[in-house]
SEKOLFI-155022 format. One line per 5 residues: for each residue x, y, z of N, C-alpha, C, O. Coordinates in steps of 0.1 Angstrom, whole numbers, plus 5000, padded with zeros to 4 digits. Layout:
// SEKOLFI-155022
X/Y/Z/X/Y/Z/X/Y/Z/X/Y/Z; ...
//
This chain:
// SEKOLFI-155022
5008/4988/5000/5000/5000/5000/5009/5013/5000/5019/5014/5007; 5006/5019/4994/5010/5033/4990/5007/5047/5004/4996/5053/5004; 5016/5049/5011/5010/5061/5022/5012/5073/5018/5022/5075/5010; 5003/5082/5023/5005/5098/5014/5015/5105/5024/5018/5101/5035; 5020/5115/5018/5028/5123/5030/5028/5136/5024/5021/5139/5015
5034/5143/5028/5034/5161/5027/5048/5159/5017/5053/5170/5013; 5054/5149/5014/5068/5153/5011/5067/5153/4995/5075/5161/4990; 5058/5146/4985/5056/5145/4972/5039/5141/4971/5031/5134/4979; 5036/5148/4958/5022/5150/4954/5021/5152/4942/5032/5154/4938; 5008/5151/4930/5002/5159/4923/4992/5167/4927/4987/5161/4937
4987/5175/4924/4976/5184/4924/4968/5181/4914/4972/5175/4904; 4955/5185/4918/4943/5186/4908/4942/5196/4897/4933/5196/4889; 4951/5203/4897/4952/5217/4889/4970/5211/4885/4977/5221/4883; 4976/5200/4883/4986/5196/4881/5000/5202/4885/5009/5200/4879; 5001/5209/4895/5014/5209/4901/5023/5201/4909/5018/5202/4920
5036/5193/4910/5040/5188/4910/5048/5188/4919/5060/5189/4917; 5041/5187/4937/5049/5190/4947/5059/5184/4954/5058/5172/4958; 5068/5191/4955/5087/5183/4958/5087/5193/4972/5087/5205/4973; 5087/5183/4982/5089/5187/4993/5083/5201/4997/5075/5208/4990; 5089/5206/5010/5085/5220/5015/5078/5229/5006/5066/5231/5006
5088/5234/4998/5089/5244/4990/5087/5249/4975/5085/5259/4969; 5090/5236/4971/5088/5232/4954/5076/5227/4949/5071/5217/4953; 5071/5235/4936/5059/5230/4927/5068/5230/4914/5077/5237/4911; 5061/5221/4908/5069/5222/4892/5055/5214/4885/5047/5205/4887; 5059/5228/4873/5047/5224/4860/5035/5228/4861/5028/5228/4851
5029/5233/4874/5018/5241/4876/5020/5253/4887/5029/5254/4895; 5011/5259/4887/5008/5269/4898/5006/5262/4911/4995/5256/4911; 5012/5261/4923/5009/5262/4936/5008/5273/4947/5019/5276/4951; 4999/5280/4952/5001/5293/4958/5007/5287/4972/5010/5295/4982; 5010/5268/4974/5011/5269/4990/5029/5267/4990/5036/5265/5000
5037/5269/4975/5049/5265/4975/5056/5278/4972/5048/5286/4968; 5066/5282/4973/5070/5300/4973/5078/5294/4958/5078/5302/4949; 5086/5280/4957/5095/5281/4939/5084/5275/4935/5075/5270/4941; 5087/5279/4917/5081/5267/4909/5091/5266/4900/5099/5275/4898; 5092/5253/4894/5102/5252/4888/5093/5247/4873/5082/5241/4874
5099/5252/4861/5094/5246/4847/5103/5234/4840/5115/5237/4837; 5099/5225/4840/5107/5212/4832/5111/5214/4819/5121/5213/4813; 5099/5219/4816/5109/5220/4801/5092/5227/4790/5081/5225/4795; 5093/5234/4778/5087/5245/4772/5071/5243/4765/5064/5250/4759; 5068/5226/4772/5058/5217/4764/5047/5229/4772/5052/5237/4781
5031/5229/4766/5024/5235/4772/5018/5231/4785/5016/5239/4794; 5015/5212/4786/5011/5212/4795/5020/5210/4807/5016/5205/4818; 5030/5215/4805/5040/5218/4817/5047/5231/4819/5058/5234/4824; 5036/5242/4812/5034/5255/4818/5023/5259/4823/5022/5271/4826; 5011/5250/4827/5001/5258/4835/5005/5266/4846/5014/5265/4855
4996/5275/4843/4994/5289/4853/5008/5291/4855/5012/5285/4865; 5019/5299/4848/5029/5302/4843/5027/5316/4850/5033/5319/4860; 5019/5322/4846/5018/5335/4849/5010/5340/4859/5007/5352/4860; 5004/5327/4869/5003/5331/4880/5016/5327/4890/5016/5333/4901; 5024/5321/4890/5034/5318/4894/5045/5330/4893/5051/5336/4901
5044/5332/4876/5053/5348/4879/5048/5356/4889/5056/5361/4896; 5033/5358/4891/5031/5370/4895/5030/5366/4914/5031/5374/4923; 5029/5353/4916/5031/5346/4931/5038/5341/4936/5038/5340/4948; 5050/5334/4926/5059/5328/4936/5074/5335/4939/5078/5343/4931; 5082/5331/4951/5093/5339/4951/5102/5340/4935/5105/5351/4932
5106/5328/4927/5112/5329/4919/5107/5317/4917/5104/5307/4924; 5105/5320/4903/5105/5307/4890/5115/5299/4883/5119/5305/4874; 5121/5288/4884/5137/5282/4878/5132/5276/4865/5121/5274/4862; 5139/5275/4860/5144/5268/4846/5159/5267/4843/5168/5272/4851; 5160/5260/4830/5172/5257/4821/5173/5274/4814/5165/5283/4814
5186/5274/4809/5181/5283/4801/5181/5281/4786/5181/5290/4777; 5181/5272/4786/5171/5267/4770/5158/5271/4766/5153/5276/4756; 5150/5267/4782/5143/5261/4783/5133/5278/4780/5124/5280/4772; 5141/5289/4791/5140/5303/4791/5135/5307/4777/5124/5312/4773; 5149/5304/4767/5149/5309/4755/5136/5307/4741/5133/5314/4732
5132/5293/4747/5120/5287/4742/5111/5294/4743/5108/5303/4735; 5101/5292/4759/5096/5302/4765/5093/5317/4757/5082/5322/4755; 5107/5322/4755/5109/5336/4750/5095/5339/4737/5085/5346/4735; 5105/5326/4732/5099/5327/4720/5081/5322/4721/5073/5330/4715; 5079/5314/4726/5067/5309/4718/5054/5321/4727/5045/5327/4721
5058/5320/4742/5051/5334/4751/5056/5350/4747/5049/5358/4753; 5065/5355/4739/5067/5364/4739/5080/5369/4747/5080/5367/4759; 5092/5376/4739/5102/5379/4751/5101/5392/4767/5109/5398/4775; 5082/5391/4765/5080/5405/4779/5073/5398/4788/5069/5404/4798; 5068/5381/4785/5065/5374/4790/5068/5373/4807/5063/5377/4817
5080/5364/4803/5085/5361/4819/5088/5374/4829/5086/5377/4841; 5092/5381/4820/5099/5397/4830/5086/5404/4841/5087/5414/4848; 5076/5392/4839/5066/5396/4850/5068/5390/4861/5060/5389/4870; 5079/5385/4861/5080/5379/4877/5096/5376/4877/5103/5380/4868; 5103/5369/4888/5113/5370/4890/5122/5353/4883/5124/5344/4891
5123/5352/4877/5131/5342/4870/5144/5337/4870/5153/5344/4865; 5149/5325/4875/5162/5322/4876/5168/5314/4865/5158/5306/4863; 5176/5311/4858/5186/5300/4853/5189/5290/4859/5189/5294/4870; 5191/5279/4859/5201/5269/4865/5204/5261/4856/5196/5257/4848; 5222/5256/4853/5223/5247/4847/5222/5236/4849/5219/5234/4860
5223/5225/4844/5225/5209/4848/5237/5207/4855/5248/5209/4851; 5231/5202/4872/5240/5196/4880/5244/5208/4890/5254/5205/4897; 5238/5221/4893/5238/5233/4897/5231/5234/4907/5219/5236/4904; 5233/5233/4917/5227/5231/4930/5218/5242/4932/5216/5247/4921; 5210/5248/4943/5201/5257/4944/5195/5255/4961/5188/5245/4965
5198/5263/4968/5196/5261/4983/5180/5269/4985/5177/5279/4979; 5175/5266/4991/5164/5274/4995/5157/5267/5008/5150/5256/5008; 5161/5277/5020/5160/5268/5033/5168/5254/5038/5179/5251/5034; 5162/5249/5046/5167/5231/5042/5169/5223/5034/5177/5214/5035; 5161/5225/5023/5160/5220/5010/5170/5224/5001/5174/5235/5001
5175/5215/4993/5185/5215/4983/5181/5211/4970/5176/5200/4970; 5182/5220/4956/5172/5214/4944/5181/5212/4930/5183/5222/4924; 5186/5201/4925/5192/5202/4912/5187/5198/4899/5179/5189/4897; 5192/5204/4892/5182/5200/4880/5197/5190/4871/5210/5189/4871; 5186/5186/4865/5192/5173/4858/5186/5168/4840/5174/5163/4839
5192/5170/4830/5192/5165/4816/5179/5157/4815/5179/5147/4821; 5174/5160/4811/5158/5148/4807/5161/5144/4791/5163/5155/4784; 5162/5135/4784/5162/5133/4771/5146/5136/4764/5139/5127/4761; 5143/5153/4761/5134/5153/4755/5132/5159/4745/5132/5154/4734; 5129/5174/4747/5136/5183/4743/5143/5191/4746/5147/5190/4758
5148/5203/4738/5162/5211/4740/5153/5217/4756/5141/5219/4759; 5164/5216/4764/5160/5224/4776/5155/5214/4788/5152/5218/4800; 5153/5201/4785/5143/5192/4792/5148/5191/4807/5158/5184/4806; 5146/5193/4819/5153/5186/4828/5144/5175/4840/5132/5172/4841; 5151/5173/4846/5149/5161/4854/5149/5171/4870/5158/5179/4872
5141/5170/4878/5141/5177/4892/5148/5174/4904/5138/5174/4912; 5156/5171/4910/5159/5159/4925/5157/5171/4938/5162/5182/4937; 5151/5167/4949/5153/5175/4956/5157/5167/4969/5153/5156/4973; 5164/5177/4976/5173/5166/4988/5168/5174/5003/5169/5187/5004; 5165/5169/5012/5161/5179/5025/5173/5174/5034/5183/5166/5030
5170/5181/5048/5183/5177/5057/5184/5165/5062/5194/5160/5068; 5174/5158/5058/5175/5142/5065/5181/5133/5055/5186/5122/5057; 5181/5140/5043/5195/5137/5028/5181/5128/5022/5186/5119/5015; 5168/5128/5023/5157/5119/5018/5159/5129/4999/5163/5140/4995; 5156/5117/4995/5158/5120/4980/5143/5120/4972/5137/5110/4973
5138/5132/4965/5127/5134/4955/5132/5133/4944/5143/5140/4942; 5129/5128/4938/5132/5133/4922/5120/5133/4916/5112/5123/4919; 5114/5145/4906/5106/5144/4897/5112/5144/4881/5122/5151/4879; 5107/5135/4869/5115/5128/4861/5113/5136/4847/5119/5136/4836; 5102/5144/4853/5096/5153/4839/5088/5142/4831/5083/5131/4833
5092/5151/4815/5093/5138/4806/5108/5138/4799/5118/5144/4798; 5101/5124/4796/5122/5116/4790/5119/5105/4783/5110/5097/4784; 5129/5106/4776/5134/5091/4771/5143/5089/4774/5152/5097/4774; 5144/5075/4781/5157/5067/4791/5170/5066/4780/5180/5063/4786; 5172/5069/4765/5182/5068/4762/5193/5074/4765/5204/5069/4764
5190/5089/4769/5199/5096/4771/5197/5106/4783/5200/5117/4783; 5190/5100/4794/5185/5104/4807/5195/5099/4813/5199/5088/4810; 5201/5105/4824/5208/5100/4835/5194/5094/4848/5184/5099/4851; 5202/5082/4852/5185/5078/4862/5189/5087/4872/5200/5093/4871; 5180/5089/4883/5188/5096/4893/5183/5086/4908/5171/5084/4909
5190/5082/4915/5185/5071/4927/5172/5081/4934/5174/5094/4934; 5162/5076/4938/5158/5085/4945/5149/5078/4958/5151/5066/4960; 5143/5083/4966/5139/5077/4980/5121/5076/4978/5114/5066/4982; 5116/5090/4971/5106/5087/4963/5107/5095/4951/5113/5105/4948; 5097/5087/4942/5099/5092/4927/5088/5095/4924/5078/5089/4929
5087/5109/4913/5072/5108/4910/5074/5111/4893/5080/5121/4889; 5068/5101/4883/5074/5098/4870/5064/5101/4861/5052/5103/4864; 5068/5102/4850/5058/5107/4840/5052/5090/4833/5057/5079/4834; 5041/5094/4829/5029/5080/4825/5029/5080/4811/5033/5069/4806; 5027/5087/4805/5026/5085/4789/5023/5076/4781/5013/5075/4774
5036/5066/4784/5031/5053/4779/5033/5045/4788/5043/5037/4788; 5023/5046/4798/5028/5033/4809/5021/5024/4810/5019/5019/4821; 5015/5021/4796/5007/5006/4800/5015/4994/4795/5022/4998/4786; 5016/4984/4795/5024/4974/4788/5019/4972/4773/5027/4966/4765; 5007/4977/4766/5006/4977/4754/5014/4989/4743/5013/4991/4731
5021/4995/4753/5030/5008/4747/5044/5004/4745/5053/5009/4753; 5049/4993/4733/5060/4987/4738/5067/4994/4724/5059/5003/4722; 5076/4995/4716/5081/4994/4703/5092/4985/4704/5102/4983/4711; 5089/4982/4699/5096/4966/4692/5102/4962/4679/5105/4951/4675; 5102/4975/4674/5102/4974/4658/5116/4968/4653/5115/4960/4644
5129/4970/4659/5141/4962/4655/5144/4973/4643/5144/4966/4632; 5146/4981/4640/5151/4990/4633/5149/5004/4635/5140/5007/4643; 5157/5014/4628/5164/5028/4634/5149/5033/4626/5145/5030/4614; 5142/5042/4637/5132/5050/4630/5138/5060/4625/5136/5063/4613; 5144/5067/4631/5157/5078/4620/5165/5074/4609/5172/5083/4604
5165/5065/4605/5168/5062/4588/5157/5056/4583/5159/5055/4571; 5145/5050/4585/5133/5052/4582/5125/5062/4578/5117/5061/4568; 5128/5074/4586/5124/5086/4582/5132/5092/4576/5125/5101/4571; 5145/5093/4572/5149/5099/4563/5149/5090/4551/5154/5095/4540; 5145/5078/4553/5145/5077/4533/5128/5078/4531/5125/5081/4519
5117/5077/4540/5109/5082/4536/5109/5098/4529/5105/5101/4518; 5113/5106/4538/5117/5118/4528/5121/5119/4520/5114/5125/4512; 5133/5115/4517/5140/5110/4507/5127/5106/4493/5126/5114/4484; 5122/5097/4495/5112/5094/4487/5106/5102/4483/5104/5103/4470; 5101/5111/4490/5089/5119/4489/5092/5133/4483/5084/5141/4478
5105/5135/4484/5114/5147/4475/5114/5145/4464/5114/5155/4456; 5114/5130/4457/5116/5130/4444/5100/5133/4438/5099/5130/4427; 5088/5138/4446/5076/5143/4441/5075/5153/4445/5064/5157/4447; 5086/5162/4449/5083/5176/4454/5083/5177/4471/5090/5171/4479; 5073/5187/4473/5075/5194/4487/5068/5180/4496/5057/5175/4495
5079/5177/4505/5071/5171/4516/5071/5179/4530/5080/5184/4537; 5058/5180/4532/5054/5187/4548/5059/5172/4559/5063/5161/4556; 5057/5178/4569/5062/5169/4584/5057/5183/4591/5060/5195/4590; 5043/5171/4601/5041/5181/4609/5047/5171/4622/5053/5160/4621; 5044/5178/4634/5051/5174/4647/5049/5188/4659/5045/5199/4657
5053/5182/4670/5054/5190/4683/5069/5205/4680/5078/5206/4672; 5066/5216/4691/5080/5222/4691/5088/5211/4698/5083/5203/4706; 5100/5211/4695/5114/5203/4698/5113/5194/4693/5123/5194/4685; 5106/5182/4691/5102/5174/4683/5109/5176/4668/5117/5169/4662; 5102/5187/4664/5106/5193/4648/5120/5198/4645/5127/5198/4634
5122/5202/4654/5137/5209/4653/5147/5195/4658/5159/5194/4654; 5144/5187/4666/5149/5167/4661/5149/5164/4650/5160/5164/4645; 5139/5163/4643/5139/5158/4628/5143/5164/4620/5144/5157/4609; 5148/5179/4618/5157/5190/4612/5170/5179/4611/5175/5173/4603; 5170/5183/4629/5186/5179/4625/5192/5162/4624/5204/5158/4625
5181/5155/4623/5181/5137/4619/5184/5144/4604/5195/5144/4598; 5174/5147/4599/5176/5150/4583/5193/5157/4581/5201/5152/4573; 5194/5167/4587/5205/5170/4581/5224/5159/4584/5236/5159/4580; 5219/5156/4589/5231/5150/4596/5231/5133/4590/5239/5125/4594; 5221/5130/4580/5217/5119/4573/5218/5126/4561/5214/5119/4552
5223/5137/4558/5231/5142/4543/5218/5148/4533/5219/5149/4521; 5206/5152/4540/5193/5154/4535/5199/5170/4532/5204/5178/4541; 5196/5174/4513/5200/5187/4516/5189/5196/4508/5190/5207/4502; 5181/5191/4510/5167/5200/4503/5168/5214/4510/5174/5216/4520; 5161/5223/4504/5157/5234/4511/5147/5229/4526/5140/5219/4525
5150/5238/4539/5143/5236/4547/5134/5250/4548/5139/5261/4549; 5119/5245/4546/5109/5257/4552/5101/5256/4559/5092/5248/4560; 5103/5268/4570/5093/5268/4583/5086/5277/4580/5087/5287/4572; 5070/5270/4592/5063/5285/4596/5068/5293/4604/5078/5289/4610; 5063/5310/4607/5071/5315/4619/5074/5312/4630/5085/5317/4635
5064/5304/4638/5070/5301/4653/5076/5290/4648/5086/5292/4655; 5078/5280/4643/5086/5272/4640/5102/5269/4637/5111/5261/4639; 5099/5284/4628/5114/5292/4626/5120/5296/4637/5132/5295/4638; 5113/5303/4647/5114/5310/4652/5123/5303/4664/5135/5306/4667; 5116/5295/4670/5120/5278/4682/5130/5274/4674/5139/5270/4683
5135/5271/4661/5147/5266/4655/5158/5270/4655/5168/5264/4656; 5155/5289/4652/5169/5296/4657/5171/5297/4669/5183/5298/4671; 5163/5295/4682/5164/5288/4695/5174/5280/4696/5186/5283/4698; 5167/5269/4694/5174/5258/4693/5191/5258/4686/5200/5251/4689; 5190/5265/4677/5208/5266/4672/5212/5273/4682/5223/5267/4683
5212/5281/4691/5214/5289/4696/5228/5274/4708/5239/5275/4714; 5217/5264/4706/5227/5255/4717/5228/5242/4710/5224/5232/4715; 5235/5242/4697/5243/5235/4689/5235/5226/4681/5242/5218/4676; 5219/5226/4679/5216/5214/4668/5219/5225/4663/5218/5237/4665; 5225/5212/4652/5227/5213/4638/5213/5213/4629/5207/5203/4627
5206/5228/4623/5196/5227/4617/5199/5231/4596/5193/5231/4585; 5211/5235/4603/5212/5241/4582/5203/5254/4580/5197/5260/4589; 5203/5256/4568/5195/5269/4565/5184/5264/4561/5181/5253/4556; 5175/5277/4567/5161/5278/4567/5153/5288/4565/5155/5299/4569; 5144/5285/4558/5137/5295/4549/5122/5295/4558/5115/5286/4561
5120/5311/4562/5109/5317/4560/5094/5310/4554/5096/5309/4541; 5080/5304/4558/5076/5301/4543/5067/5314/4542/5059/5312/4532; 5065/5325/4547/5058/5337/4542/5070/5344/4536/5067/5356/4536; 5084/5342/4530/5093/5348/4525/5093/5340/4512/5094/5328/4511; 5093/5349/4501/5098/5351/4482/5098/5338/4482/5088/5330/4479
5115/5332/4485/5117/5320/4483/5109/5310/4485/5103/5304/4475; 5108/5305/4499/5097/5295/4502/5086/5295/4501/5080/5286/4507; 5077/5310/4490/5061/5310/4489/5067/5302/4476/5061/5291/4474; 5079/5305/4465/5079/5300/4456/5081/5283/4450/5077/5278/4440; 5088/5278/4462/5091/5267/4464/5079/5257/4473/5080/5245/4475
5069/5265/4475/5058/5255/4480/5046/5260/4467/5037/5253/4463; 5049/5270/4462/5033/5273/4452/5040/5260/4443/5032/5250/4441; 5051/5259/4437/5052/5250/4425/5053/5240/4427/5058/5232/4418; 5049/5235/4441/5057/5220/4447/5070/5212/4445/5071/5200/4443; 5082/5222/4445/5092/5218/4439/5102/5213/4457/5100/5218/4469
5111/5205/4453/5115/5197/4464/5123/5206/4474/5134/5211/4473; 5111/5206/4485/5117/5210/4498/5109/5202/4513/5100/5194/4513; 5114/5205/4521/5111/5197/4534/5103/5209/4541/5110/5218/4545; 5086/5211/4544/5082/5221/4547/5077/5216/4563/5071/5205/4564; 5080/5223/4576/5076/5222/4588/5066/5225/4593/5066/5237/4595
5059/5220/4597/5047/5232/4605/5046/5225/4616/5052/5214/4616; 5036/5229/4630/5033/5226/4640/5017/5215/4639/5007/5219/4631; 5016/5207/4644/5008/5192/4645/4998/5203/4641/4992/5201/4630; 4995/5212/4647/4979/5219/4649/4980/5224/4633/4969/5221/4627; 4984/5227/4629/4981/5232/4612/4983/5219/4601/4987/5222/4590
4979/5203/4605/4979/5195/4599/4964/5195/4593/4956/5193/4603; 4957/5198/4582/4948/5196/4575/4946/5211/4569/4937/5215/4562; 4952/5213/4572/4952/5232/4570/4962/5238/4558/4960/5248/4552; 4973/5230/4557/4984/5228/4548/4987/5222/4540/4979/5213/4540; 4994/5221/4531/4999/5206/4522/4991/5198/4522/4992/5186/4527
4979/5205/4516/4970/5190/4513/4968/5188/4498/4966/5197/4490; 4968/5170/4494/4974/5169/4480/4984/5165/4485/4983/5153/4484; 4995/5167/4490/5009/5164/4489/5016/5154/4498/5009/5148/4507; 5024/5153/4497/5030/5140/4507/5031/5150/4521/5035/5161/4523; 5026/5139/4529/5023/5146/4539/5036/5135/4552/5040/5125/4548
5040/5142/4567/5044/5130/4569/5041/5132/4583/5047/5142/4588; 5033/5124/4592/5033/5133/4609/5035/5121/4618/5030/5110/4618; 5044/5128/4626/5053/5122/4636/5046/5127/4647/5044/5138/4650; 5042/5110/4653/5042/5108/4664/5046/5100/4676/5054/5092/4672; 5044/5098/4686/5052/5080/4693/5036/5077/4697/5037/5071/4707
5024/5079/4692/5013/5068/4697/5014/5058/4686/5004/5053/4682; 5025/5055/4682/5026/5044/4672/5037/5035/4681/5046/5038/4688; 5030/5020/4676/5040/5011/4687/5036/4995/4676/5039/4984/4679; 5031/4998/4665/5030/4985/4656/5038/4983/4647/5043/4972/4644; 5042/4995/4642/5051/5000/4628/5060/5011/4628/5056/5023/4631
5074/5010/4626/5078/5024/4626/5073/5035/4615/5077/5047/4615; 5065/5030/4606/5059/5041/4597/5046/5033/4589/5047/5024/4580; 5034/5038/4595/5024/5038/4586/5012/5042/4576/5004/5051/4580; 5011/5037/4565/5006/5046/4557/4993/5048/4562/4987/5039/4567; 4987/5062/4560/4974/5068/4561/4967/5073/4551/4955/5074/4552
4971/5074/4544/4964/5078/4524/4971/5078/4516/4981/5071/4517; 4970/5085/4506/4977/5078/4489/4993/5084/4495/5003/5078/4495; 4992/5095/4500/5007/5101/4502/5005/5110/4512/5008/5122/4513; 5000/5099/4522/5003/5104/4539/5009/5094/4548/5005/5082/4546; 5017/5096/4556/5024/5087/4568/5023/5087/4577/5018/5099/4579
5024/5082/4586/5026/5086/4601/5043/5077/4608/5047/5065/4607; 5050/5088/4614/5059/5079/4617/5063/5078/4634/5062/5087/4643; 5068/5066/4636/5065/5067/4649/5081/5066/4658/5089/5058/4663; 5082/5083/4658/5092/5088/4663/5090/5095/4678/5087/5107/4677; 5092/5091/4689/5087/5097/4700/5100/5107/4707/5111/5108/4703
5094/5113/4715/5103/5121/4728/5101/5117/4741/5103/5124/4751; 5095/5103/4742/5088/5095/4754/5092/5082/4750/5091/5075/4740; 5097/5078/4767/5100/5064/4770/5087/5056/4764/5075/5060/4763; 5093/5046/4763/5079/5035/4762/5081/5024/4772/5092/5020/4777; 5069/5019/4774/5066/5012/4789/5078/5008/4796/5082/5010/4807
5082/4999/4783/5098/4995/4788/5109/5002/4795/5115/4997/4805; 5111/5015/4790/5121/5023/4791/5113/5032/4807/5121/5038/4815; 5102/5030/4809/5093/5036/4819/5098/5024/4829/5105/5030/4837; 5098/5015/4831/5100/5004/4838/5113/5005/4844/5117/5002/4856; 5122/5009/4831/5134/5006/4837/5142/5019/4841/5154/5018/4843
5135/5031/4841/5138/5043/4852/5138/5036/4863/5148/5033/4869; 5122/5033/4869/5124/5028/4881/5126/5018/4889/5123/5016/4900; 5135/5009/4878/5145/4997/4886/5155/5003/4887/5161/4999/4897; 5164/5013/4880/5173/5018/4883/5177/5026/4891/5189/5028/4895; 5161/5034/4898/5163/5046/4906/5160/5037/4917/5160/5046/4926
5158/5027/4923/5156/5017/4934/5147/5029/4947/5151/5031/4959; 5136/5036/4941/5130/5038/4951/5124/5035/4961/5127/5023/4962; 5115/5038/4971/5109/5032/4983/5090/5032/4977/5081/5024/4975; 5091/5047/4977/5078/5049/4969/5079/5059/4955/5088/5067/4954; 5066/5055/4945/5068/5057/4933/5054/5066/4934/5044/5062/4941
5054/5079/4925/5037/5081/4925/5039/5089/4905/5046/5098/4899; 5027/5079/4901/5030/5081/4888/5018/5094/4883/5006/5093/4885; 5023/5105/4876/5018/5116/4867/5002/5115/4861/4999/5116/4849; 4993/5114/4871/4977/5111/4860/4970/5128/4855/4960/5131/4849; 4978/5134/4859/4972/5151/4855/4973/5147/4844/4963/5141/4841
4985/5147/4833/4983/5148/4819/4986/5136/4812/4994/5127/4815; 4980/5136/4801/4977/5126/4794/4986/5112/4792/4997/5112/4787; 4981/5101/4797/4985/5090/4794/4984/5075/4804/4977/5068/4796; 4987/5069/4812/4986/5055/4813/4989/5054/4830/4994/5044/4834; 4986/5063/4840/4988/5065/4852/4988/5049/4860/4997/5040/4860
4978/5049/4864/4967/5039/4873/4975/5027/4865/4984/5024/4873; 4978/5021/4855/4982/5012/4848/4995/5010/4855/4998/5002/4863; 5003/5020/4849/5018/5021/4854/5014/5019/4869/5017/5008/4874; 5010/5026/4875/5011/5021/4893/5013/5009/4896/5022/5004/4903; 5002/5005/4889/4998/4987/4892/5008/4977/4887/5011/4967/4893
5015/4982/4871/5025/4975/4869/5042/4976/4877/5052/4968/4877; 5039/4987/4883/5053/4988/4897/5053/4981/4901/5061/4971/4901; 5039/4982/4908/5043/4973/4923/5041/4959/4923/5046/4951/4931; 5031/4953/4910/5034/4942/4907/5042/4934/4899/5039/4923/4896; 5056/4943/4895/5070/4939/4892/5084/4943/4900/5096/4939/4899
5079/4949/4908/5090/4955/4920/5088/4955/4935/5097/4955/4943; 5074/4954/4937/5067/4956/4947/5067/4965/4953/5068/4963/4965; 5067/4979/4949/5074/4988/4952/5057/4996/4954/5048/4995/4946; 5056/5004/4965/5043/5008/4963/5044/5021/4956/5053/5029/4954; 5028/5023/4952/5031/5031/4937/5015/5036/4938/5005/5030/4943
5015/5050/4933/4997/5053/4933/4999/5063/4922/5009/5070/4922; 4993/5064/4916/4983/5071/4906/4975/5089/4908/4963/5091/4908; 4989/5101/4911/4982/5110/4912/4979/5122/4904/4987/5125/4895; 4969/5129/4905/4959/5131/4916/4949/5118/4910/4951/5113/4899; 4939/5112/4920/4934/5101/4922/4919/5111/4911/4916/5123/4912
4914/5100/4904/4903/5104/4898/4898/5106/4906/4899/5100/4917; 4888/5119/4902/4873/5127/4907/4859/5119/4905/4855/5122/4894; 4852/5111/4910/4843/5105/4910/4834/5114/4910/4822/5111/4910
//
């Protein structure tokens, strides 16, 4: 059985409480930090009540520079904002807080927080275990996403040269779109370029905009074209071979007729499947799958585990598969509203 304590929580309004003092990913008015994981939306609720309530706000500064962009750069300057890098300690009271690499996107981190009794929190954000450091912790509270055991990929081949010879393909008929998540897209930029893909690249503006971001801390993205600029209106009106980006939400709105290609990780049967004469879906994630979920927490050898059911994905599942592979007790928060 799983016991509650004051020391780790979710909230109903999704904040993500680490001991005393710490909320991360939502607004808490009973925590004075909040800390942001990383630039996804649903791990900025109430952003700007936090600016305007808590002592100071932390991030990466990647994470900052994203932010900048997609909220505007007069955004955060409403409240008091800190930096921290990976591995950069942060004192506040008894409590001790470091942040830590999440393999997700640019800026992603991982939360651990340590009190005077040296008891270890870690919140995991989101990640993929490939390039996540685990961190031990005493309790863990992990993201769900895919945490049911039918969320497995198994496929036995590189979905990043999959996806680039599908492009590949789809160049020799002109413009192929790829829609996707921010960070996500600016991945697949630089999968493509670094797999010798040398078409013109064209973005929408926030797209562009998160990309020069992102060079800013070494992907490799190549040049990139404007698509409300001369060139790239001219290169998508004639459908002549370029790789055009947009954000998931302008999928049906764009490039229709044309080879279309959208990346997702709710794909776990096929690394790429077809959806119409010349639409795909490819199944490239920025999220562990069950497996890789599993084996955070045999590595982090916690005491207690409490798994992420605010936002979308496989909570209650994952609990049940902890503790019935580790025996590790494990609950499902915040607990459905009946």
């Amino acid at each position: 059985m799983f016991t509650l304590n004051a020391e780790a929580s979710v909230t109903y309004r999704g904040a993500v409480q680490l001991g005393e003092s710490i909320a991360c990913d939502a607004f808490d008015e009973t925590k004075p930090l909040r800390i942001v994981s990383h630039a996804h939306a649903d791990h900025l609720i109430g952003l700007r009540q936090s600016l305007r309530g808590c002592e100071k706000v932390l991030m990466t500064n990647a994470t900052k520079d994203l932010i900048d962009v997609l909220r505007g750069p007069l955004f955060l300057m409403s409240g008091f904002v800190e930096t921290l890098d990976y591995g950069k300690a942060f004192q506040y009271g008894e409590e001790r807080l470091t942040l830590f690499k999440a393999d997700h996107i640019l800026g992603a981190a991982q939360v651990l927080v340590e009190n005077a009794e040296g008891k270890r929190i870690v919140y995991t954000g989101d990640f993929r275990i490939d390039d996540t450091p685990v961190l031990e912790s005493d309790t863990l509270i992990i993201e769900a996403t895919y945490g049911s055991p039918n969320c497995k990929r198994s496929f036995g081949v590189d979905v990043r040269n999959s996806l680039t010879s599908l492009v590949e393909e789809g160049l020799k008929h002109g413009t192929v779109y790829v829609f996707g998540y921010h960070g996500k897209i600016q991945e697949i930029m630089q999968i493509l370029r670094l797999a010798g893909v040398s078409a013109p690249f064209v973005a929408s503006e926030k797209v562009f905009h998160v990309s020069k971001a992102c060079e800013k801390y070494n992907m490799r993205l190549g040049r990139l074209l404007l698509s409300d600029e001369g060139q790239a209106r001219e290169l998508l009106n004639t459908n002549s071979p370029c790789v055009a980006f947009y954000h998931m939400c302008n999928k049906g709105k764009v490039g229709l007729n044309s080879f279309q290609i959208c990346v997702s990780g709710w794909e776990f049967d096929f690394p790429i499947r077809q959806t119409g004469d010349k639409e795909y879906v490819v199944a490239l994630s920025d999220h562990s799958d069950f497996e890789g979920l599993m084996e955070y927490v045999r590595r982090s050898k916690p005491k207690h585990v409490i798994t992420d059911s605010y936002r979308v994905g496989h909570a209650e599942t994952f609990a049940h598969e902890i503790y019935k592979h580790f025996r590790i007790s494990a609950i499902a928060l915040p607990k459905k509203q009946q």
